[in-house]
N, C-alpha and C positions, 0 to 999 in steps of 0.2 A: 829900338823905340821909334815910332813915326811921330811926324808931325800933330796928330790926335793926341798923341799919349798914350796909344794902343800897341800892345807888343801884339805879335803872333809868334809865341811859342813853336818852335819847328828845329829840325836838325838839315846844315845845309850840307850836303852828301858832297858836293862839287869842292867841300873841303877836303876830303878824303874818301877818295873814289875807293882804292882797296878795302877801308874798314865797310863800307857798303857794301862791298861784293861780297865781303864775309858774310855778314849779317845775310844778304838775303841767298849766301851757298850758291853763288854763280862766278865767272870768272870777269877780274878785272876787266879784260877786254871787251867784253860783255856791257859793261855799266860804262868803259869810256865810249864805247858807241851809242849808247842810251844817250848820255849826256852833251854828244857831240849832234844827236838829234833835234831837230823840233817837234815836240808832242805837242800834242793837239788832242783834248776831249772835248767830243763832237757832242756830250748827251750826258748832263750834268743833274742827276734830281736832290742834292743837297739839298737846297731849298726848300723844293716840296716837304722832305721829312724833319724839317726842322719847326714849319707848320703843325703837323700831323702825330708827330712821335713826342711823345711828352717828356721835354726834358730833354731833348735833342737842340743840341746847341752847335752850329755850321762854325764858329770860331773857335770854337775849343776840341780837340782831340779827345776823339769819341771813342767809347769804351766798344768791345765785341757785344752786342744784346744777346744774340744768337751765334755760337759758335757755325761757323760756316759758312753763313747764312749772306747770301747777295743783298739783300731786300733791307737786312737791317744794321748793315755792318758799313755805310755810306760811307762818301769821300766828304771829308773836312776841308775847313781853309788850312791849316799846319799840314796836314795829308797832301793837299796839293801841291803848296810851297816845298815839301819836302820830299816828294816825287820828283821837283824842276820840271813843273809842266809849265810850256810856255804859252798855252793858252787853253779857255776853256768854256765850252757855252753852256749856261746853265740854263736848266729850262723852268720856265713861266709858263704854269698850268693852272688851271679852273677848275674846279668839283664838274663835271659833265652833269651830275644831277643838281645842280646849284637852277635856280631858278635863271631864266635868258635875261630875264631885265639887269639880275645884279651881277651877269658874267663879267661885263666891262669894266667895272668900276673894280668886283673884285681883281681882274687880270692888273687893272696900273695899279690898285696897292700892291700886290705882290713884286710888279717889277719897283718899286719904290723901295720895298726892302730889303730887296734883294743890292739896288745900287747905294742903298746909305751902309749897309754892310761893309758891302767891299770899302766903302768910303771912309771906312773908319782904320784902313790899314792904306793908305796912299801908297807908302813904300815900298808895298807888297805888291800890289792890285793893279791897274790901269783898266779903267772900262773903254771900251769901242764897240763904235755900232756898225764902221762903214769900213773897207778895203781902204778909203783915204784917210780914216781914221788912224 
């Protein structure tokens, strides 16, 4: 439970790195090098389709829409957390056919809720903008 009151529902693997390996049918050694890693996702569009996709919700653990499928089968917050990615940049996009006047205004709502999001799992989350950050 965070400071919110918000849980994020996830499983933490770094409890049990061999039941991990099972599940995803690779070898322990394998998953303690994962985890003795720092990952990094360079190019995060949760967001976007949490917008766009109806009923697409970035804090809860999303269902397959489309078997197989890249486009529609996105990373979660629980997905991330329980990947142990230690960080992740999600990206803030604009309709490109959105009219130029309201580009602006719509780009800072979206980074707005995309930061009160994360702000609602403190525990979880930490935003940074800057290398000193």
């Amino acid at each position: 439970m965070t400071d919110g009151g918000t849980a994020l529902a996830y499983i933490d693997h770094r409890d049990d790195p061999e039941r991990w390996a099972e599940v995803l049918r690779i070898s322990t050694q394998a998953v303690d090098l994962y985890l003795a890693s720092d990952v990094v996702d360079l190019h995060n569009d949760s967001f976007l389709w949490s917008r766009v996709l109806p009923g697409y919700d970035v804090r809860r653990r999303g269902r397959p829409r489309v078997p197989l499928s890249p486009v529609l089968n996105q990373a979660d917050l629980p997905r991330v957390r329980e990947a142990a990615i230690d960080a992740v940049v999600w990206d803030i996009v604009s309709n490109p056919w959105r009219r130029q006047e309201s580009r602006d205004d719509t780009t800072i709502a979206n980074i707005h809720r995309v930061r009160a999001t994360l702000d609602e799992f403190p525990d979880e989350f930490a935003r940074w903008r800057s290398l000193s950050d």
